[in-house]
Each structure stands twice: as C-alpha cells, then as structure tokens.
N, C-alpha and C positions, 0 to 999 in steps of 0.2 A: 908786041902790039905797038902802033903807034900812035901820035896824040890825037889822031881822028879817029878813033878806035871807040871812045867815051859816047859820039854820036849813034855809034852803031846799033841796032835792035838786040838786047840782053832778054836772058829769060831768067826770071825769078822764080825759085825753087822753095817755098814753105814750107814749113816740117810741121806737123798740126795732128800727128797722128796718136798721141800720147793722150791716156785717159786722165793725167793729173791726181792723181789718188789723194796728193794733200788738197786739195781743196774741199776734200768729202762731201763730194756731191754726187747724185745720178747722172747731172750733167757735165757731158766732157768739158775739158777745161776752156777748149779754142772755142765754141760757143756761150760761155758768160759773157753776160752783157755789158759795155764799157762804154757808156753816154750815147746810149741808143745805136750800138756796133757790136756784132758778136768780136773776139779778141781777137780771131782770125782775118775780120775785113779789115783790121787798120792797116797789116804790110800789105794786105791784098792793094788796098784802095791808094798805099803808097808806093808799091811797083807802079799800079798804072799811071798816076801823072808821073813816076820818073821817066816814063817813055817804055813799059816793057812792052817786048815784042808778044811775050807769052808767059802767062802765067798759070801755073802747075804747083796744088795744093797736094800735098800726099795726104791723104787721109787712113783713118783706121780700118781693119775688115767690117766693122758697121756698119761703115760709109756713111756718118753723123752727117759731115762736114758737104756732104754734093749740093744740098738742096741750099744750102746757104751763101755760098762762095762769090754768088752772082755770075749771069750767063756773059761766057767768053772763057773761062777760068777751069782748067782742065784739073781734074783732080786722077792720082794714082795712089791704088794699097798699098800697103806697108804690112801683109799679113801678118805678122808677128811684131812687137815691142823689143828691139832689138839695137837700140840706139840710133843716131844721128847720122852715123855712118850706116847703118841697115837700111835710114827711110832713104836716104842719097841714092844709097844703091836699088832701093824698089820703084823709085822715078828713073833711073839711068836709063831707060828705053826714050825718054821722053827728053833726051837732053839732045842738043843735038852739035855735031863738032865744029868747031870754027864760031861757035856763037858764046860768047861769055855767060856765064849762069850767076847769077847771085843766089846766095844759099841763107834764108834766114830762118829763125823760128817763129812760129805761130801767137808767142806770149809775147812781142815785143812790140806794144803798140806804140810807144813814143818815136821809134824808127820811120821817121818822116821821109819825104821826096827829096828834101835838100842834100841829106845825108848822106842817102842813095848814090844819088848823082854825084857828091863829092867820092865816097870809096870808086864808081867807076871812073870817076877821072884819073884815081889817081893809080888804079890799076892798068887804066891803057898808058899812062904816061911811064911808068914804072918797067913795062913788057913781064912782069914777074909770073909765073905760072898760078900765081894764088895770092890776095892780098886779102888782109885781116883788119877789121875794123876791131880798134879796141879805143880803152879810157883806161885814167888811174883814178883808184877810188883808196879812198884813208883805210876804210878795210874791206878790203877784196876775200874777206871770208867763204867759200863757196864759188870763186869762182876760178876758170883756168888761168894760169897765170901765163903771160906773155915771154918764153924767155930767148934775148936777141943776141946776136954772135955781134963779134967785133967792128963789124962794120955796117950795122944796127938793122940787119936783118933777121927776120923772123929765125930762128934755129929749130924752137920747136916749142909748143903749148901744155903746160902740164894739169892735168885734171886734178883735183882734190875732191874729190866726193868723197873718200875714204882713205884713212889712215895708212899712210906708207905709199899713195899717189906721187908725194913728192919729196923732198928734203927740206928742213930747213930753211937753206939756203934762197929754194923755187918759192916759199911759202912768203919769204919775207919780200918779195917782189910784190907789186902795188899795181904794177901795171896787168891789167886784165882783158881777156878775148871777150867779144860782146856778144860769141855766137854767129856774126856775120860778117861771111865772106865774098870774095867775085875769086870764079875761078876759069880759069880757059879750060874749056869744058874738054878738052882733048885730052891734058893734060889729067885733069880728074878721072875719066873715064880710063884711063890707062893703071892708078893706082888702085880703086876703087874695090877690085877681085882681092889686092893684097892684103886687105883691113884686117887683123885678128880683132878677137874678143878674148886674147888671152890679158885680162886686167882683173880687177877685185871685183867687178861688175857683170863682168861676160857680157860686154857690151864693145858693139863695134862701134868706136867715136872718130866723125869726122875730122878732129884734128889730127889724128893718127897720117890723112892723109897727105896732111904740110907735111910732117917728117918724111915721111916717103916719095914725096917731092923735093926737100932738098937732101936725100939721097941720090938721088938721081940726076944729082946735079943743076934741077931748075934752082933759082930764086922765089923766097917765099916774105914780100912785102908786108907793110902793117900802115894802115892811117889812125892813127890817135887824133882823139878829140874830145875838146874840151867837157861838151856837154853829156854830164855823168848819166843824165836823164836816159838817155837811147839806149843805155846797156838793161835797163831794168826791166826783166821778166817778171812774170806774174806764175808762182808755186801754190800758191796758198790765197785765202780771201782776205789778209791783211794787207796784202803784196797788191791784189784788187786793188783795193781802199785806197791805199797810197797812189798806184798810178790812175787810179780814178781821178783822185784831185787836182794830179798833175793836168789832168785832160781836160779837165773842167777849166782848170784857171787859164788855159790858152784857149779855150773855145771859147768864154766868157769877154777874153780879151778881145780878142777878134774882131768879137763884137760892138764892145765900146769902141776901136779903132775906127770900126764901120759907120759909128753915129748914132750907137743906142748908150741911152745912160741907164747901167746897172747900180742903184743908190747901194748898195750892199752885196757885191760880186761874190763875195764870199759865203751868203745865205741863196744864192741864186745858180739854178740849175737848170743845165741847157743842155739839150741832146744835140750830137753834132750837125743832125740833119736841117736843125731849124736856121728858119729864113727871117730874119727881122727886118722892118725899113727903119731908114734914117728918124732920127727925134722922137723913136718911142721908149719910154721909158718903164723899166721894170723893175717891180719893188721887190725888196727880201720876202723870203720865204714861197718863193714863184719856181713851177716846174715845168717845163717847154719840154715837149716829149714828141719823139715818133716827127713825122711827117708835117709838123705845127709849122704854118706860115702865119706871120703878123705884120700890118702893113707899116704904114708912116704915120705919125705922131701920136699912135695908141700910147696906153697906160694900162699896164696889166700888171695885174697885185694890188696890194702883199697878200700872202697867203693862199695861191690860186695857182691848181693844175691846169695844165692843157695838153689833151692827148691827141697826136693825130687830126687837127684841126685847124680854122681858119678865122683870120681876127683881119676886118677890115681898116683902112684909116681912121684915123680919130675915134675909134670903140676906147671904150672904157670898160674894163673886167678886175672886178675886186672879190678878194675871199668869195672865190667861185671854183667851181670844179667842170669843165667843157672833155666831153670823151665825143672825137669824132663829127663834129658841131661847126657851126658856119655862121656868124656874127658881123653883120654887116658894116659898112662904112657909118661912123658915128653913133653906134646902137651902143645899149648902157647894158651890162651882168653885175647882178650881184647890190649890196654885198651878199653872200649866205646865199648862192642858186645852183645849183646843178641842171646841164645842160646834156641830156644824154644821148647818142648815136642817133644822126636822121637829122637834130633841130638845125633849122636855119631861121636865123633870124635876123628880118631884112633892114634894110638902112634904119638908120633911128628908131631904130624901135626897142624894147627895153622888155627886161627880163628883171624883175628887182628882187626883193629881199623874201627870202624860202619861195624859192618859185621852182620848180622842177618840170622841164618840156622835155618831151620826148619823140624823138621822129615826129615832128611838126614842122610846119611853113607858119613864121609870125609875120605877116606882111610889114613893108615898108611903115615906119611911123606906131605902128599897131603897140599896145602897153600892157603884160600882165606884172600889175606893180609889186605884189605881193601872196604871198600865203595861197598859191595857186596851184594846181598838177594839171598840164594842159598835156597829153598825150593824143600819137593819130591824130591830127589836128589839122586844120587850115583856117587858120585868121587871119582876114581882109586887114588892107589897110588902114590905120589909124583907128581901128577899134581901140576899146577899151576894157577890159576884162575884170569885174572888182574885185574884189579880194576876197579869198577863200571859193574860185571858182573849182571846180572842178570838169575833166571830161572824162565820163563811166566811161572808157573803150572795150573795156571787156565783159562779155557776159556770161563766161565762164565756161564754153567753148571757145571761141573765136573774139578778136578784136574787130573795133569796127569805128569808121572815120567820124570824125564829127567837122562841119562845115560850117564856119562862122565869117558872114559878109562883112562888105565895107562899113565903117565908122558902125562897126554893134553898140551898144553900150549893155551891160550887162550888169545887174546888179551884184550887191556882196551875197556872196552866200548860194552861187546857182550852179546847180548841176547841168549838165547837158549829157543823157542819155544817150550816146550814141549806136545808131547812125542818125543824126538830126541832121539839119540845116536851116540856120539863120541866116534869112535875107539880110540886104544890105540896109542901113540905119536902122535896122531893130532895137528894141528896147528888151530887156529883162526884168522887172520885178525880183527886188529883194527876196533870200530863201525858195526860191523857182526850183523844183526839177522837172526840166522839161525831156517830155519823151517823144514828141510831134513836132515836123518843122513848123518854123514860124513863117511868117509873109514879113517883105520886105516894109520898114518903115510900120512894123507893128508894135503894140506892148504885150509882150506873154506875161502873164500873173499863171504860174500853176505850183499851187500850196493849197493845203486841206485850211477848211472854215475852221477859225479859235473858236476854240470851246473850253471854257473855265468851270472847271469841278470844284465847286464849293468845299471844305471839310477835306480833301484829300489828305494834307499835310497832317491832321490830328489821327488820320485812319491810319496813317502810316507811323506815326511817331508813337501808339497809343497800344494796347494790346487789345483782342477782341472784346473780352468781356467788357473792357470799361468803356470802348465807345457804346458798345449795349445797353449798361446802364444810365447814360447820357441819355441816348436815345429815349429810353424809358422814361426819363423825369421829365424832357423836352416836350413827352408825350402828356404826360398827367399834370402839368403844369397847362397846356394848353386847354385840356378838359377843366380843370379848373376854373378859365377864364370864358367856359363858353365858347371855346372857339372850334371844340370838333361835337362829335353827337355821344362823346363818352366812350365809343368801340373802339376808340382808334382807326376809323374809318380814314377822318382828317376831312369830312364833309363840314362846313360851317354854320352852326345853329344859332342866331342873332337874337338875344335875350326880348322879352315884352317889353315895347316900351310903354 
C-alpha cells in the first residue's frame, strides 16, 4: 500500500457475537447500556466518522444485535462461539479484496475515530499485510502479549488466557494487543481456512493469523499508543462502571468546552446523545438522558432527571423529574414536580412545587403553582390554577380531556370532572367539583350547603349508653322547668302567669 491508501474506503468488521457470560445477565453483553449507547454502537458510530465505507457487525444465531446496529450497518452470523478467528471467518463472504478491513471487538467503546484513522494511516504507510494497534500497561494480566523480532516487527502475539499459553519470558512483556487490527483483506482471506483451534481453548484466535502471515513471508506492523484507555474492554459489570466513567468524564467535558457550566462534573450525567446550548448551567445530581435537548442559558438542577425531552431558553428546572416533556423558553419546573410523557409547557409558564402534569398543553404564561395533578388537559393562556386543583380524567373505563380557557382563575381546592370546559376568564369558587362546563367570564360555585351537626363529636367520642343517659337527664331536666308537656313530646307548656 501506498500513503494514499489511508484515504481509501475501509470496511470495519465488529465482533459482537459473544454472550459475555461474566457479566451474568439475560442481556448479551454488546447491548448494555454505556451513556445512553448499546456497547456495540460506540465502534459502530466510530467506523463511520472514520470514513468506513461499510460496516459489518457479526452477530450471534439470535440475531440480538440487527435491530440495534442502526440502518446502513450489515450484520453476519457467527453460528457457533468459536473465537475471534471463527467470527472473521463467518463474515469472510462480506469482506471484499483490495479493500483494507479493520477488525475490532464489540466491548471497545473508548476506540474513537482519531485512533482509527491513525492505525489506518499507519498501515497504508507501512504496506504491511496486517498492522496491530497495541499499548503498554503496568500489568498487562490477561492480555495477549505483543512479541516483536529484531527489527521491531510484529513476530507473533501470545494469548494468556490459560496456563502454559505462554513462558515466562512472553508473560513478562508489558507491551499488549488491543484486539484491533487493519488488515489487507486479500492477504487475511488467504490465511483465514489455515486457523487451528488446536489451543487450551479449542478456539480459533485471530491473531494466529499474523503468524501465518509472517510465515508467509508478509510483514506484520504494530502502532503503539499512548492512551491505555482504547485497549479497555468491558468482561464483567465492574469493567462497565469503570469505562462508564471514563465516558462520562469526556462527554461531560465536551460539554463545558462547548459553554455549559457543569458546577460539579463529577455528580453530573449526560447521555452522549444530549444537545446542550451555550451558558446553561447544570447543577450536581442532574441526569440528561435519551434524546434530551436543552437550549441557551437554562438552569437545570440539582437533583433532576430528564428523559427524552426538551428544555427551552432561559427555563429553569429544579429537583424535578421530566420523561418525554416539552418546557418552554423561560417556563419555571419544580422544585419537587414530575412532568410525564405528552406535557408541554408553553413559554413562561410554570409547573411548581408537587405539581404532576400529564399529557397536557399548559399554555403560554398559564401557572399550576402547586400541589396540583392536571392530566389530559388543555390550559389557556395565563390562567391560573390554585392549589390542590385537580383534573378526574378517568372514570374508570376511559380518560377523558378536560378544557380550561384563557386567563381561568380557579380556586384552591377544585376538581374538574372531566370532560368539562372552562371558558376563557372564568372564575372557580373555592372546594368546587365541577362536572358541567362553564361560560366564559363566569363564577362556578359547586359544593354542597354546610351543614353543622351539633353533638356529633361527644356521639363519637362517647359510648351509646352514656349519650342515652345524657339524653334522659337533658329530658327530665327540661320537664322540670316546664319546658316540655312531661311526655317527652318537647311540645312547650308556658307556666300561669
């Protein structure tokens, strides 16, 4: 190859087919989640800005991995778990010759575009039939060791998974294979039929196939680089965690780069997907999740999810929980509100403290301040909703909308029976459950007439006999005074005067 080689369309080959058993899950490994990324789209999503021409996921006989990979991204079976070299060779129809393959695994999410692009440059510059991206780690426990002939070429890679893999000698080598390669696909596809699995594994592993390339008298390259981060796979959920954070603390970064201030980057988690604008600031204990866009000079947090949703300019969102929600330019959440799938709440207008909306439109300006549950809703503009409103939408078949106009005022305390509708400046009356719309610019009062039961509290605090006896004295104390006819009638007999 020559140094215009590095320009040319490569196809990436991901290995993704492996169940991960140590992670002990039902879910395969290349699908756990990694800051809102199954583990498989990070090399997916860093082939394609390296420039791949075609990208080809080998998947398990489940076929887990199709529906996820993203359309353009061919995936091939690997019927059987058979190593590294088995899944190479169960894609080997799909390589195609004269076009350089990069071959990497499916757990290697820190494997970036830049890196990429560096191993292929250095494999067109190099013309080597296979070049090997490695690092040196202090302990390279568990991984294949690098080992290079005299004239610091690759000789061959020695596995260590198991005892008597290697010597000594290979064990005490530091320098380690990162798992990925670029290989001229001609050249692979020639050795590929040669793989044994005669090892302690019964496993065909593709670095068997550098050896038998420099058998064959190619050159077998290696790019070393510094950053140890790139080699690290994920076996297990601790191995997660760890390259979780790693993800985290550069997506985070990114961001402040960008012009957001994260007062506490380290209590603060951001899904790769999220869109922040410039001068909004995000307080610790805040989770950006899924599909979340936030504009310019919001403030969101501390203590507040967001899934899947949308935070205009200048909003303000505190110790709040938003799944799926739409939060206009300058509108106020929180603190303490839950905003769930459907709410949108328009410019200025405010969602405050225990407020819970549900698939609703809060119009522009419009305020439920507190201690509210508006569900199925449509509240006009600049209304006003008191506290402890409520909207029945359910009546236990079916939901049903309730309609609240411009500037309502609504008292504390008022139900709205849906399907209603309140005209625009209506009034509510305190304690109201209303089940009939209203007219525009009216006052609804509907509450049943007080009515004060005298004695309730001693009939309740008292046992029966003894209010009975009360009764009785209250009785013969009144006849006494002349005040009843003696029967206990309670008819009034007014003495001679």
């Amino acid at each position: 190859m020559g140094d215009g080689d590095a320009a040319k369309p490569f196809t990436a080959l991901i290995l993704a087919a492996g169940q991960g058993t140590r992670m002990r899950s039902s879910t395969p490994k290349a699908l756990h989640d990694l800051c809102g990324r199954p583990l498989v789209g990070w090399p997916v999503h860093a082939a394609r800005l390296a420039g791949a021409g075609r990208v080809v996921v080998v998947d398990g006989p489940d076929r887990a991995l199709a529906a996820v990979v993203g359309e353009g991204v061919e995936t091939v079976v690997q019927p059987r778990a058979s190593g590294t070299g088995g899944a190479v060779l169960a894609a080997g129809a799909a390589l195609e010759p004269g076009v350089p393959v990069l071959v990497c695994a499916g757990d290697v999410p820190l494997l970036g575009p830049v890196v990429m692009g560096e191993l292929l440059e250095a494999h067109a510059r190099s013309g080597a039939a296979a070049t090997v991206l490695t690092t040196v780690l202090d302990d390279p426990a568990g991984y294949g060791r690098v080992i290079r002939d005299a004239d610091g070429q690759v000789a061959r890679i020695v596995e260590t998974k198991s005892g008597g893999d290697a010597t000594a000698a290979e064990l005490a080598v530091n320098e380690i294979n990162s798992g990925v390669y670029v290989f001229d696909s001609t050249a692979l596809l020639g050795v590929l039929p040669r793989l044994s699995a005669d090892n302690s594994q019964g496993e065909l592993y593709l670095t068997d196939a550098l050896a038998l390339l420099r058998a064959s008298g190619a050159a077998v390259g290696a790019l070393q680089i510094a950053d140890r981060s790139v080699a690290l796979g994920v076996n297990d959920r601790a191995q997660l965690a760890h390259v979780r954070a790693l993800a985290q603390r550069a997506i985070n970064a990114a961001h402040m780069r960008a012009g957001v201030t994260l007062t506490d980057p380290a209590n603060t988690y951001i899904d790769v997907h999220v869109a922040i604008g410039e001068d909004t600031t995000i307080e610790p204990g805040t989770r950006l999740k899924g599909a979340t866009v936030i504009g310019r000079g919001s403030t969101v947090g501390p203590q507040t999810t967001v899934i899947d949703s949308r935070i205009g300019d200048g909003a303000t969102v505190r110790v709040a929980w938003m799944e799926q929600a739409t939060v206009g330019a300058g509108a106020t959440v929180g603190p303490f509100a839950y905003l769930r799938p459907g709410t949108v709440l328009g410019e200025g207008a405010k969602a405050g403290t225990f407020v819970e909306i549900k698939n609703s439109d809060i119009g522009r300006g419009a305020r439920v301040p507190h201690l509210s549950y508006i569900g199925d809703a449509d509240v006009g503009e600049d209304a006003n909703l008191g506290a402890a409103t409520i909207t029945a939408n359910y009546d236990g078949m079916a939901k049903h909308r309730t309609r609240i106009g411009r500037r309502v005022r609504s008292g504390v305390d008022t139900t709205f029976v849906a399907p209603v509708t309140v005209g625009d400046g209506a009034y509510t009356g305190a304690g109201s459950v209303l089940t009939e719309d209203v007219p525009a610019g009216a006052l609804a009062v509907a509450r049943a007439a007080q009515v004060n039961v005298e004695g309730y509290a001693l009939r309740r605090e008292q046992p029966t006999e003894v209010v009975g006896r009360e009764q009785e004295k209250a009785s013969d104390d009144r006849s006494e005074d002349g005040l009843t006819d003696g029967d206990g009638s309670g008819e009034a007999t007014l003495p001679a005067s």
